[in-house]
C-alpha positions as CSV (number, residue, x, y, z in Angstrom):
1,X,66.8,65.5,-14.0
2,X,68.4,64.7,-16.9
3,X,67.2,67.3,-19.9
4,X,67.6,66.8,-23.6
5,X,67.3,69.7,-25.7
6,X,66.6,69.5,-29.1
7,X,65.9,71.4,-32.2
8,X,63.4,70.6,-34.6
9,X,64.5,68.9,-38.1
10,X,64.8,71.0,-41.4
11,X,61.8,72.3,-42.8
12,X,60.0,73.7,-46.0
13,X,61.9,77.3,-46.8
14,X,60.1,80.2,-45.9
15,X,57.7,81.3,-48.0
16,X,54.9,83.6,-47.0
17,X,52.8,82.8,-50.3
18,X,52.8,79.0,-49.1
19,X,53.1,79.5,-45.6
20,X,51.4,82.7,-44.8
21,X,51.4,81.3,-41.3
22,X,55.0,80.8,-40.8
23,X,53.8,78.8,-37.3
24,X,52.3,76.4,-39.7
25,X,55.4,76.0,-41.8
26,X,55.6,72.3,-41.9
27,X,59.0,69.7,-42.1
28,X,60.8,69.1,-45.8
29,X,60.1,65.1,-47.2
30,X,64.0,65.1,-46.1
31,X,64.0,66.7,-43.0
32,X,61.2,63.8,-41.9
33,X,64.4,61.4,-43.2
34,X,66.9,62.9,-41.4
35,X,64.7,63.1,-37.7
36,X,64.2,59.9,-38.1
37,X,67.4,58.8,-38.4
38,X,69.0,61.4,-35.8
39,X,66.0,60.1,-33.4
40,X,67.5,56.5,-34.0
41,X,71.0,58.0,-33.0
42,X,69.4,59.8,-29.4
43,X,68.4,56.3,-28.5
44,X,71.5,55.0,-28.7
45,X,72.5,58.1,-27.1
46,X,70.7,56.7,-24.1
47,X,67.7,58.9,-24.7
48,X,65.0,56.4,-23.9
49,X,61.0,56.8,-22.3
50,X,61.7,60.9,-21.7
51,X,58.2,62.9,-21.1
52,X,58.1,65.3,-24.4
53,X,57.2,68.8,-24.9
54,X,57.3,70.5,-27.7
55,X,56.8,73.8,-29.3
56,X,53.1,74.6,-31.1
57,X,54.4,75.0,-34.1
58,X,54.3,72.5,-37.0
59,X,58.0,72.0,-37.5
60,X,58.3,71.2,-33.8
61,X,55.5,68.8,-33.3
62,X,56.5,66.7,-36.6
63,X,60.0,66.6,-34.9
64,X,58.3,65.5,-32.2
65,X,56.4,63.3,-33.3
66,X,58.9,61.2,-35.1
67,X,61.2,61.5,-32.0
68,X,58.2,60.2,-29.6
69,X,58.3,57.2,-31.7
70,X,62.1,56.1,-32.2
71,X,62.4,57.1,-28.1
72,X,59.3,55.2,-26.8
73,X,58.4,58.3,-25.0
74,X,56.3,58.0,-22.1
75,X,52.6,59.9,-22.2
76,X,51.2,62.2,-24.5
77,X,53.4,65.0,-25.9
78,X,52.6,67.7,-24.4
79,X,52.1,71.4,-26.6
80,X,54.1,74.0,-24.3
81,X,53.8,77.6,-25.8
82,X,56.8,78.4,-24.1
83,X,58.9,76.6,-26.6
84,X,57.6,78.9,-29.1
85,X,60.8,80.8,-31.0
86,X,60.3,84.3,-29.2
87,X,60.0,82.4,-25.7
88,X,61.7,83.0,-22.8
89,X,64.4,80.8,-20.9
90,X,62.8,81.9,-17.6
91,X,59.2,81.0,-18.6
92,X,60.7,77.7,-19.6
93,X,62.4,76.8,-16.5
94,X,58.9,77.9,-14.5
95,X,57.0,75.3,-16.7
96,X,60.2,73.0,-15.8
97,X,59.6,73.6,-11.8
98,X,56.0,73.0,-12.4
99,X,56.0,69.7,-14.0
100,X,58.4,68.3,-11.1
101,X,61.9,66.9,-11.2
102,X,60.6,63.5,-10.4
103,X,59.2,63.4,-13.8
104,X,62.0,61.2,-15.3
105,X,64.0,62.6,-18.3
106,X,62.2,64.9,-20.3
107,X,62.9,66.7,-23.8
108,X,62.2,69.7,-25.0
109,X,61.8,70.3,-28.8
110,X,61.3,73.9,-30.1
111,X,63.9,76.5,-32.1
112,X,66.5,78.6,-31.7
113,X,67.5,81.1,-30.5
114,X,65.5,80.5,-27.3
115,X,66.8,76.8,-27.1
116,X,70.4,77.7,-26.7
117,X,69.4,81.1,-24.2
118,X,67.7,78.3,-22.5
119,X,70.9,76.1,-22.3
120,X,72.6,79.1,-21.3
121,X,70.3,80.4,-18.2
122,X,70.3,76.4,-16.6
123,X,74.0,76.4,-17.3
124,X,75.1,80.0,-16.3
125,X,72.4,81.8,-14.8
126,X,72.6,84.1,-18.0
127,X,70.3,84.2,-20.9
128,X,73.4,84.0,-23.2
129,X,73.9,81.5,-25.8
130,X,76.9,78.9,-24.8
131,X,76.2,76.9,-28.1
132,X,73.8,77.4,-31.5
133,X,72.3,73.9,-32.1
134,X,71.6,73.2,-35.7
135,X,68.7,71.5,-36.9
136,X,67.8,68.3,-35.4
137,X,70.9,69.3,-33.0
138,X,70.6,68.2,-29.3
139,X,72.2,68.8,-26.0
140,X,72.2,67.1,-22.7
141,X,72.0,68.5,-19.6
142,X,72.3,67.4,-16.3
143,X,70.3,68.9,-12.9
144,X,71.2,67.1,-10.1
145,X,68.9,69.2,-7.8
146,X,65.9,71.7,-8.0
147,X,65.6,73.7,-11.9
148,X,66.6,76.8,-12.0
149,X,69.2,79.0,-13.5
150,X,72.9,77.6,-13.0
151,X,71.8,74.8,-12.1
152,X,72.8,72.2,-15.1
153,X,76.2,70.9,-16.8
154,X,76.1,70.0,-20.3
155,X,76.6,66.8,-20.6
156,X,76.9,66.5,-24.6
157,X,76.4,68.6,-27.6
158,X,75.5,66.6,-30.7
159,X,74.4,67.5,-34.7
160,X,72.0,65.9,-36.6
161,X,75.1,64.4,-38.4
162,X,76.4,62.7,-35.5
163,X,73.4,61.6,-34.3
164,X,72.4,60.0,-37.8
165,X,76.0,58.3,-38.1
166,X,75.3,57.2,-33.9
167,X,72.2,56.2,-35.0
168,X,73.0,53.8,-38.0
């Protein structure tokens, strides 16, 4: 299964008089710009007709959203509450298991920390963080066999720079 992780783009700064509901919190006018353009890059990456899940929150279904779009994303994306900022890496790799491996490549869009505990159960078996991706930042990973922790190489690290310049 090849697994593309990715953190949603910049959003509107925190401010509980606008955003009382921080889940609700939605993407800056630039940070739309920029996940466009770093969406452009992960298809030239080679991301191309991955199954999407994302986070509930706002920020993570625009990112979403825009990515579905530039990747040609097969089906509907679907809203997994595991993806959620406080979720868990394990809880992650069950709903993993669950959809099936045959499923094609998939990404994930949500937040960190938990994207880069995530990274680091599949990789190690550890909930530890092996990398910090930045916003709109993506990672690749591999699983040649059944989910589950240590059971995935990183296949590339990239930043929403890179990605925008790769997609240009």
């Amino acid at each position: 299964m090849e697994l593309v992780l990715v953190r949603h783009a910049p959003a509107e700064p925190r401010d509980p008089e606008r955003w009382p509901d921080d889940d609700r919190r939605r993407l800056s006018r630039e940070g739309r710009k920029l996940a466009l353009a770093a969406a452009r890059g992960l298809r030239r990456a080679g991301v191309e007709r991955p199954r999407i899940a994302t986070s509930p929150l706002a920020r993570a279904r625009a990112t979403a959203e825009i990515l579905a779009g530039a990747v040609e994303a097969r089906g509907p994306l679907e809203t997994w509450p595991e993806l959620r900022p406080e979720g868990a890496g394990e809880a992650v790799v069950r709903r993993l298991v669950a959809a099936g491996a045959r499923s094609g490549p998939r990404v994930l869009v949500g937040h960190e920390p938990n994207l880069g505990l995530l990274a680091g159960l599949l990789i190690s078996g550890e909930e530890v963080r092996p990398f910090r991706l930045a916003k709109f930042g993506a990672a690749r990973l591999t699983v040649p066999g059944r989910v589950g922790p240590a059971s995935a190489s990183l296949d590339w690290l990239l930043t929403r720079k890179q990605l925008v310049r790769l997609g240009a």
